[in-house]
Every structure is written in C-alpha cells, then in structure tokens.
C-alpha positions in Angstrom: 0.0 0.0 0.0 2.5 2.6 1.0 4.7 2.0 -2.5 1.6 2.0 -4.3 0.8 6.0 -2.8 5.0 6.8 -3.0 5.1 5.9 -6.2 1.6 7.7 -7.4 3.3 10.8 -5.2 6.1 10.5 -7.5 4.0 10.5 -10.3 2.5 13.5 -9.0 5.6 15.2 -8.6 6.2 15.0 -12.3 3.7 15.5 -13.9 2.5 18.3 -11.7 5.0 20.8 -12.8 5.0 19.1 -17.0 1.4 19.9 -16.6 1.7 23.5 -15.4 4.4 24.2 -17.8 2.4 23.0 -20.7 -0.6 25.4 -19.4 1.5 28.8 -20.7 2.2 29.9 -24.1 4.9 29.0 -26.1 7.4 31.5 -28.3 8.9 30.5 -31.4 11.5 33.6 -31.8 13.4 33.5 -35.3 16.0 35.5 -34.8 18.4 37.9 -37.7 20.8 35.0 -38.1 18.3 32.3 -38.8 18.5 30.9 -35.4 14.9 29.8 -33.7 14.6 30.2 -29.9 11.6 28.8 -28.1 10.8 30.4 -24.6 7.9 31.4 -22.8 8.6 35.0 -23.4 9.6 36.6 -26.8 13.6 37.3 -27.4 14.4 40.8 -27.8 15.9 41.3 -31.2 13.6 38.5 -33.5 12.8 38.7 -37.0 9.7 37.1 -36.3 7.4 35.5 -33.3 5.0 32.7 -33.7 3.3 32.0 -30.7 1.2 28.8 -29.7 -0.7 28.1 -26.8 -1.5 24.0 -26.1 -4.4 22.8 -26.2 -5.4 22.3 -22.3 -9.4 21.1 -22.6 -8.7 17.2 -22.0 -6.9 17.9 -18.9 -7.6 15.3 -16.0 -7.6 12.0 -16.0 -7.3 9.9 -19.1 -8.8 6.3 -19.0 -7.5 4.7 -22.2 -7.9 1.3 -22.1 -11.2 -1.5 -21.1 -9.6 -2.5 -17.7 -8.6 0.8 -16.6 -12.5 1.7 -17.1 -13.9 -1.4 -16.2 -11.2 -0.8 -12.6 -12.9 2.7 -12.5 -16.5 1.6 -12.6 -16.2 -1.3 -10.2 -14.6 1.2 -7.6 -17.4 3.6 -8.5 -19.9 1.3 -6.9 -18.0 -0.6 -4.6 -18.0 3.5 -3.2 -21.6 3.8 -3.7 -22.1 0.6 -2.0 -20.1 1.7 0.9 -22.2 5.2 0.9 -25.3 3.7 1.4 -24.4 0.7 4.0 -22.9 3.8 6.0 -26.5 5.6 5.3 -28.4 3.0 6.2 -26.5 2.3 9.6 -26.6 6.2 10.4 -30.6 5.5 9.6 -30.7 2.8 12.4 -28.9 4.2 14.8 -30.9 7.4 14.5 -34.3 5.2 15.1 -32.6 3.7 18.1 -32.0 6.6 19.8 -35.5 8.2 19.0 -37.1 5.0 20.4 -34.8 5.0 23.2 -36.1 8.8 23.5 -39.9 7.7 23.0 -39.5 5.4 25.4 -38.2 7.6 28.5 -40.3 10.7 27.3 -43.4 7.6 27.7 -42.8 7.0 31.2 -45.7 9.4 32.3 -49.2 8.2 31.3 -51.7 10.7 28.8 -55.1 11.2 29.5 -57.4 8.2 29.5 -54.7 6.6 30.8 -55.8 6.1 34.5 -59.2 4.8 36.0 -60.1 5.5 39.2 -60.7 3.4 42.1 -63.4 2.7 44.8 -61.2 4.2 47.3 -61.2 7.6 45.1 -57.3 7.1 44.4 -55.9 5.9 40.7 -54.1 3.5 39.0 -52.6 2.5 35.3 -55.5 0.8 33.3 -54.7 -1.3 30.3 -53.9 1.2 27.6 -51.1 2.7 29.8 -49.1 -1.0 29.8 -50.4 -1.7 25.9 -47.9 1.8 24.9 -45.5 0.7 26.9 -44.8 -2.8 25.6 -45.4 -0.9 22.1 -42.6 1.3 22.7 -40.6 -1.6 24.5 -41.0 -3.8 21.4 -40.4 -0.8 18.7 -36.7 -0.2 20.7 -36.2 -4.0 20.6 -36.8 -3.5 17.1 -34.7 -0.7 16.4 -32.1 -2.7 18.4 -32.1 -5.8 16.2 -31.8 -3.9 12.9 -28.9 -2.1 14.0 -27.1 -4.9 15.3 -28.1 -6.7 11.9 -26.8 -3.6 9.6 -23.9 -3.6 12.2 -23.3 -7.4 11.2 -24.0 -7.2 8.3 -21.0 -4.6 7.3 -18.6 -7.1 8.9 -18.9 -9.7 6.7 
C-alpha cells in the first residue's frame, strides 16, 4: 500500500509541474541569423514570433484502455455501496435513539390513561401498559436492525 501511494506521489511530482508548464504559451522567436529560440517569453531582437498556446481542454484523468474503465467503474460502486451501507446504519442508529427517546419521554401516562378506584385514588388501566410494551417492542426493534446492519457490514 505505502509503494503504491509513494510511487503515485512521485508521479504526481512529475507531472504536476509538465502539466503546469504546458498550461502557458509557447514563443517560437526566429531570430536575424536564422537561429529559432523557443521560450515562454519573446527574445528581444527577433525577425519574427510565432506563438502557440497548447491545447489544455482534455486535462484530467485519461482512461484509455477496457480494464482501466472497467477498474474505475467497479470502484465507482463498490463506493456507492459503501455510501449507502454507512447511510443505512446512520438511519438505524438514528431510530434507536429516537425509540430510546420515546420510550423515557413515555414514562408518564396521557389522558385516559388512569381509571379510578373505589377508594377515590388511581391507577394505570390497560392502555397505559399496551404503549409501553409498544414502545418496549419498537426499541427492541430498532435494536435488532442495528445490530443486523452492524453485522452485516462485517462480513
């Protein structure tokens, strides 16, 4: 791994400064005696100047032959692939912890949630203890996806 990044570095380091250079215009300076300079600046004195600038618009990366695209594709999606598992687990963990929060904000019961007694005191009737096993079982849920995505990802 670390010669395969040293030697695109030194790749790098080449071509960096080629490309730059080729990025400027070129003199052609003909000079008295028949002599031709090129420069990136004109020569005092010349007969004549002929200037050229490269051509620049297919800068970048150059994919030339059927590997080197089908190797650029494949990483494409392996990438995407990766992009979404890591979605998909952010997703998860995000409904655990808003379970997690439905849960401890359902502690206290609504209204309807009590009947009273003969004594003229309260308690929890049966709709109280159905949310709570609802919000019990959708945190269980949440629980078991995540640990499935988390699994999953290993592999």
């Amino acid at each position: 791994m670390f010669a395969r990044i040293l030697a695109i570095g030194c790749l790098m380091a080449v071509a960096l400064p080629i490309h730059l250079a080729s990025a400027q215009t070129l003199y052609k300076s003909t000079m008295p005696d028949g002599r031709v300079v090129y420069g990136d600046r004109e020569e005092p004195g010349a007969v004549k100047v002929e200037t050229s600038k490269p051509d620049t618009s297919r800068t970048g990366v150059q994919i030339n032959s059927p590997g080197e695209k089908s190797a650029v594709e494949e990483t494409a999606r392996a990438r995407r692939s990766t992009e979404a598992s890591a979605d998909r687990l952010r997703q998860a963990e995000e409904q655990v912890r808003q379970a997690e929060a439905a849960l401890a904000n359902g502690k206290e019961p609504l209204p309807g949630e009590r009947s009273g007694t003969a004594g003229g005191a309260s308690r929890l009737n049966d709709s109280y203890w159905a949310r709570q096993k609802k919000l019990r079982e959708d945190l269980v849920n949440a629980r078991d996806n995540l640990n499935r995505l988390r699994s999953s990802q290993l592999q």
